[in-house]
C-alpha positions as CSV (number, residue, x, y, z in Angstrom):
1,X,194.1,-96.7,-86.6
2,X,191.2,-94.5,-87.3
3,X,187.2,-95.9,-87.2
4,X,184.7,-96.3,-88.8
5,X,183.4,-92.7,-87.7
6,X,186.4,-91.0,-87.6
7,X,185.7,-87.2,-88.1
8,X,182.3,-87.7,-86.9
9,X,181.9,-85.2,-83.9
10,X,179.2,-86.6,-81.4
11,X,177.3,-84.0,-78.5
12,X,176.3,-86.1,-76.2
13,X,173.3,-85.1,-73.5
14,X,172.9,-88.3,-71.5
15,X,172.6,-89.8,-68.0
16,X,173.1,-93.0,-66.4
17,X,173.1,-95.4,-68.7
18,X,170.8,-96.2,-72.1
19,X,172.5,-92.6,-73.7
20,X,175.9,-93.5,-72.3
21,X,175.8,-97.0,-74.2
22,X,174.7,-95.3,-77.4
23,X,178.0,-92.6,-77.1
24,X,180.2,-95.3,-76.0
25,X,179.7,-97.2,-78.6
26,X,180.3,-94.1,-81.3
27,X,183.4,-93.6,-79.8
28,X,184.4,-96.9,-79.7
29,X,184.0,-96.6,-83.7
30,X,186.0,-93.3,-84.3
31,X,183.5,-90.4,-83.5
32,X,184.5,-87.9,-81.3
33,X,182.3,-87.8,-78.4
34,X,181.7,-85.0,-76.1
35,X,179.8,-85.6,-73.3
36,X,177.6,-82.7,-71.9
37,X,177.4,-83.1,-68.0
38,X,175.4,-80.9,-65.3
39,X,178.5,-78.6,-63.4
40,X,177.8,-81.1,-60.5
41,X,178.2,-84.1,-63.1
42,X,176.7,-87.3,-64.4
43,X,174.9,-88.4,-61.1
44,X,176.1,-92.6,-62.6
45,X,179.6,-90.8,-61.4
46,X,178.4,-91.1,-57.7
47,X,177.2,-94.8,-58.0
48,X,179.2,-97.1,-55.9
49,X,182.6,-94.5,-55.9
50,X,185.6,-95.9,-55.9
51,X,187.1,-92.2,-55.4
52,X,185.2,-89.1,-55.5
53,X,183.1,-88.3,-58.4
54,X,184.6,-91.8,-60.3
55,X,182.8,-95.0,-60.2
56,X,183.3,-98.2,-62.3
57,X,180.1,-98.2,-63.9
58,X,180.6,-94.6,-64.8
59,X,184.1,-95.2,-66.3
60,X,183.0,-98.3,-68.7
61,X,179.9,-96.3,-70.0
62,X,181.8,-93.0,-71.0
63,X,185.6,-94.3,-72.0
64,X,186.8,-92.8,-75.1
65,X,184.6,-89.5,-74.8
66,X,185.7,-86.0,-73.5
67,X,183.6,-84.2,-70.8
68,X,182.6,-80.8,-70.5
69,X,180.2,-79.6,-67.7
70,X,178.0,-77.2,-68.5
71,X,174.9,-75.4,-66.8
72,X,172.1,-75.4,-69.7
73,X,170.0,-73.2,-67.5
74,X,171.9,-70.4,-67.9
75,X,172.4,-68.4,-71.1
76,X,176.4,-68.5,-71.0
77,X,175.4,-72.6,-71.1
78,X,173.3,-72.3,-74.1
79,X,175.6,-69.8,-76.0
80,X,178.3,-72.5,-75.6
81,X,176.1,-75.8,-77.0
82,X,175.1,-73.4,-79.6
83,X,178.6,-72.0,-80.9
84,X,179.2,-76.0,-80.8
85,X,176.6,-77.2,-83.4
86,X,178.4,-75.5,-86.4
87,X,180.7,-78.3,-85.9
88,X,178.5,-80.8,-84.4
89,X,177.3,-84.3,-87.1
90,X,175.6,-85.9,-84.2
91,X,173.3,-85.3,-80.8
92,X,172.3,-87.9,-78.6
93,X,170.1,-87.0,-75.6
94,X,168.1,-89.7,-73.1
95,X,165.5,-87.3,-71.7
96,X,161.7,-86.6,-71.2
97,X,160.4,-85.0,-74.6
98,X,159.6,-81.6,-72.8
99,X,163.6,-81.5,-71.5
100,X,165.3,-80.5,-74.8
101,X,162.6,-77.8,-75.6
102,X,162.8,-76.2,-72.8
103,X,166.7,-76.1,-72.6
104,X,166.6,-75.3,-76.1
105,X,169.0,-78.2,-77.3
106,X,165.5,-79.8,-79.2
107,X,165.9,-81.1,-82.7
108,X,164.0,-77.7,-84.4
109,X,166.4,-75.5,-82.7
110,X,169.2,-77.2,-83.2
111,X,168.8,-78.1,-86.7
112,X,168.4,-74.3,-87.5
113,X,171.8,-73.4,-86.1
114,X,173.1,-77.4,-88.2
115,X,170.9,-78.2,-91.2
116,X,172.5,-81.3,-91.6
117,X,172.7,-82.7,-87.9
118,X,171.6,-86.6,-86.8
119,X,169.6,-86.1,-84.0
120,X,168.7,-88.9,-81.9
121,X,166.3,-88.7,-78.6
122,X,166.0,-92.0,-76.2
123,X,162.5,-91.5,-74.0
124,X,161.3,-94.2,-71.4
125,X,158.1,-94.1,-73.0
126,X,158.4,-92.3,-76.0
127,X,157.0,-88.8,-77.4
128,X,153.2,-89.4,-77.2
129,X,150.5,-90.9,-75.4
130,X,149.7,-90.7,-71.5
131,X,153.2,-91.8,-69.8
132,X,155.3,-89.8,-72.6
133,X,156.4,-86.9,-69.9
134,X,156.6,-89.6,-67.0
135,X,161.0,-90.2,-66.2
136,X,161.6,-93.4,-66.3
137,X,164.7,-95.9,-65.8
138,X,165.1,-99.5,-66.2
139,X,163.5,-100.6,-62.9
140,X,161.0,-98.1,-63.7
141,X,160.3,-99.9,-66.7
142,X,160.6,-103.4,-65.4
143,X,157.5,-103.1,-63.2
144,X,155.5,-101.0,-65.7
145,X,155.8,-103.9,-67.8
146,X,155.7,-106.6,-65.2
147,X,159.4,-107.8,-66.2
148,X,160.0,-107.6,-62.6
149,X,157.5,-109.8,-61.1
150,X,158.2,-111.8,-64.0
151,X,162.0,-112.4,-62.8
152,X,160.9,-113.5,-59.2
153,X,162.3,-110.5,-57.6
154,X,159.6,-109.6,-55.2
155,X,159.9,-109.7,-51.5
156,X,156.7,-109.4,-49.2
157,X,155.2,-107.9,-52.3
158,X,157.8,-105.2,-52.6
159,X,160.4,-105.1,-55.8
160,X,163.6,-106.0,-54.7
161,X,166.8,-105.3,-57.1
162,X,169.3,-107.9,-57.0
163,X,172.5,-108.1,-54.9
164,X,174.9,-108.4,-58.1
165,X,177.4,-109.6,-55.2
166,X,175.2,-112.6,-54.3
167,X,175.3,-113.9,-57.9
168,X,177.9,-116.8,-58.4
């Protein structure tokens, strides 16, 4: 039975796990989703392996989408993202803002090879402002904004993540 975004076709240029979510759930409505990873692949693959290059966490973030590892540094990379966007409704990328640019999958390039693409861009601390080039990840986040302290996870004044195996 067809979605909701059936015929939409999704690129997808994400990593761990905030862009995943986002591509998971378009394909859970219909869209085809093509996931763009590094030749070496999505580093979430390696987390906690169950078999090499396959992990849980990976799996349940990126069911439903197709996979196609490509080297974006190279030109043969860029020809191929390019020659893609004709036929492309939708890009979703979790990056720094100065990534896309200078891989030349950003929103102005893009949209001159797709006038009528959806672009959405996920940042840790958004476009502008001091932190806006700083990476960032969800524990990242959590002590910026004192979300970890809050959530009594420090240990001899050190952040600690929690053992997901010691919660009953």
């Amino acid at each position: 039975m067809p979605g909701a975004l059936d015929g939409v076709r999704v690129l997808e240029f994400t990593q761990i796990i905030a862009g995943p979510l986002g591509g998971m759930l378009l394909s859970d409505l219909g869209a085809e989703v093509i996931k763009i990873e590094p030749v070496e692949g999505d580093p979430w693959r390696l987390h906690n392996e169950f078999m090499p290059k396959e992990s849980r966490g990976f799996m349940g973030l990126n069911r439903g989408k197709m996979s196609l590892p490509v080297n974006l540094k190279t030109p043969e990379g860029i020809s191929i993202i390019h020659t893609l966007m004709t036929e492309t409704d939708v890009v979703i990328i979790n990056a720094r803002p100065d990534v896309p640019t200078g891989l030349r999958i950003d929103y102005p390039t893009l949209s001159e090879l797709n006038p009528q693409l959806i672009y959405c861009d996920n940042t840790a601390f958004g476009k502008i402002g001091s932190q806006a080039l700083k990476p960032g990840y969800d524990l990242i986040v959590q002590a910026v904004s004192g979300l970890l302290a809050a959530n009594n996870n420090i240990v001899d004044g050190l952040p600690k993540q929690t053992d997901s195996t010691a919660i009953a």
